[in-house]
N, C-alpha and C positions, 0 to 999 in steps of 0.2 A: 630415428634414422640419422646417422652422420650429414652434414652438411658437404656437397659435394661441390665446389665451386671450379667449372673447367675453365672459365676466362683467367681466373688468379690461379691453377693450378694448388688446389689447395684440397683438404678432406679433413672437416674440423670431426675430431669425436667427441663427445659428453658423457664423462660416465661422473658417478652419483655413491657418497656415501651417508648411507641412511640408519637411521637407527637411534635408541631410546634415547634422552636426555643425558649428557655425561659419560655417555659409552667410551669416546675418545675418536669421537669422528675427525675431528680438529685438531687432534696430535696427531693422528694416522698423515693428515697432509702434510704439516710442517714437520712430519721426519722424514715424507716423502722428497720434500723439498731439499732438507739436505743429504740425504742419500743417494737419488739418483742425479745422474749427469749426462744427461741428453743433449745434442746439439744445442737445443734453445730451452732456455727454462728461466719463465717471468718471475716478477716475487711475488710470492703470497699474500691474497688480499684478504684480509679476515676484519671481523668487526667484535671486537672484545667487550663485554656485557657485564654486566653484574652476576654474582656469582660464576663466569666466566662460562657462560653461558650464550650458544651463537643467537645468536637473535634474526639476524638474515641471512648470508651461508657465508661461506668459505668459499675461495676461488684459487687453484693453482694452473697456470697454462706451463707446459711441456708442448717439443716437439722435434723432427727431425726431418731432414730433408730424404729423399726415397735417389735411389739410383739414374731416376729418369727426372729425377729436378722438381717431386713435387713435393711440397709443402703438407705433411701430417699434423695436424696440429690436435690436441688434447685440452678438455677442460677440464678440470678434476672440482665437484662441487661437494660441498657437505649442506645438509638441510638443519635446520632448528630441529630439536629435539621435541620439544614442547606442543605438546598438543594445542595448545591456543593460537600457533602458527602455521596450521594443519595446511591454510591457503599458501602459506610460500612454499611449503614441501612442496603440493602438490604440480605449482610452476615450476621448481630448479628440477622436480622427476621429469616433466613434459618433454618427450623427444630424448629421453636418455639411452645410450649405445651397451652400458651397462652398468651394475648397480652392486656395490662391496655394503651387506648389512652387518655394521658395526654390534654386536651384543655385548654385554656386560657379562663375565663370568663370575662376577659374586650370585651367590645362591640368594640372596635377599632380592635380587633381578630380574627372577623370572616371570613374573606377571611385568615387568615394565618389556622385556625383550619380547613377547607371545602378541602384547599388544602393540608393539610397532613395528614387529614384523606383516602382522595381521595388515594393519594402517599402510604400508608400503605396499601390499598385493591391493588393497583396496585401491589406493591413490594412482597405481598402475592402471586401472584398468578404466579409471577413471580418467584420466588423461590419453585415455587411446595406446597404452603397451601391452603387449600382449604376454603375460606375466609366466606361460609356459612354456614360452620359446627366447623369454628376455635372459642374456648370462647376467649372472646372479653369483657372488661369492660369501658365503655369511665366515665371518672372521669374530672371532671368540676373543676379547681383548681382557685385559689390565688382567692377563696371568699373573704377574708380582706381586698381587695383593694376597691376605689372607682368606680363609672361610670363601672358596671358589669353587665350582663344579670341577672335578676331577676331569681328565680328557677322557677316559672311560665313559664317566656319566654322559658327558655330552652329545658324543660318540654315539650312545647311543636312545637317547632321544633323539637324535635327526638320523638316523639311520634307514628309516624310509624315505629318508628327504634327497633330492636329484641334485641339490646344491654343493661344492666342494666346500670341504670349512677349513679353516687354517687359525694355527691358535696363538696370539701375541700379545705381548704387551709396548702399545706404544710410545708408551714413558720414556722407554730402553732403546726404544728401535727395533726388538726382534719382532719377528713375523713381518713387518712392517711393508716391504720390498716382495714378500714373498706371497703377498696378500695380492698389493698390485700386478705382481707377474702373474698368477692365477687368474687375476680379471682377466688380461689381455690374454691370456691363452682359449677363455671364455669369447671375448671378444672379436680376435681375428678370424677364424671360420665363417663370420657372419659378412664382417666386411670384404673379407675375399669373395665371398658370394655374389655381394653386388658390385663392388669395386673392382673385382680381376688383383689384387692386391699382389697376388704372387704373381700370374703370368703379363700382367702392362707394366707394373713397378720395378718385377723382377728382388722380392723381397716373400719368402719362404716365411712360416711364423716366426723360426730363431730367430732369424735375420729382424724382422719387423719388433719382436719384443726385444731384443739386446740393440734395437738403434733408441726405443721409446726410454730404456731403462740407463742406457748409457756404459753399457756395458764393453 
């Protein structure tokens, strides 16, 4: 659940990109970072590894001020990929507002994507989210490469799945923006639920994702 702060006027959200080792959780932020232009936009704090590889997460803060002067503010985290890091995923999930699962579209992938998607519904519920009402975007990344699941195939193996998918390569920047706007479309209906986001703010979903996205 968002952090609702009424003294500071403020509504921090946490949302979380999770997914196998290498997927491109940590390019998807730093092209967020320079793509979008929202009011306020911190710099990206990352911790560069060997093999380049996150080791504790990724942190981007976004945010915008609302019509009636409050402070939205956005965390944007990425988790370790690596299974031997399983206990900091499961902290940076704790309390997340929503969750972009990064998969790998090379076909050599799919047992690493099955198993940490599996590991993200597990970690979810394990930290108290409740994994069939949490918005959820799975994003099909590093399209540019060769020998990758067709958008067909993919299509339709998640085709009984309730999740939007969107397919990019973060290298490039495509999809990148369009992944994010898809969370927060996931997103606002929930916060206006508890927040009144449209009628206290006076901020409709456009309105609210073209102030986050800077549009």
């Amino acid at each position: 659940m968002a952090e609702f702060d009424e003294a500071a006027r403020k509504l921090t959200v946490k949302l979380v990109y999770y997914g196998p080792a290498m997927s491109g959780k940590t390019t998807n932020l730093m092209r967020l970072h320079d793509l979008l232009a929202p009011d306020l936009k911190g710099e990206m704090m990352t911790l560069d590894t060997q093999n380049d590889r996150t080791l504790f997460f990724d942190l981007l803060p976004l945010g915008f001020k609302t019509p009636t002067g409050w402070l939205v503010k956005f965390k944007l985290f990425t988790v370790p990929g690596q299974a031997t890091h399983d206990g900091t995923r499961k902290a940076v999930l704790s309390r997340a507002d929503g969750v972009v699962f990064v998969a790998d579209s090379q076909r050599s992938q799919g047992v690493n994507n099955a198993e940490s998607f599996q590991n993200l519904e597990d970690n979810a519920k394990r930290v108290g989210l409740d994994f069939d009402t949490l918005p959820v975007v799975v994003q099909f990344n590093k399209r540019d490469l060769p020998q990758i699941l067709s958008e067909q195939e993919v299509r339709e193996r998640w085709s009984g799945a309730p999740w939007p998918l969107v397919f990019a390569s973060a290298l490039t920047g495509e999809g990148v923006r369009e992944t994010f706007k898809e969370l927060l479309q996931q997103v606002y209906p929930v916060l206006d639920r508890y927040f009144s986001i449209g009628e206290l703010h006076g901020m409709d979903q456009a309105a609210f994702i073209g102030a986050a996205m800077g549009d």
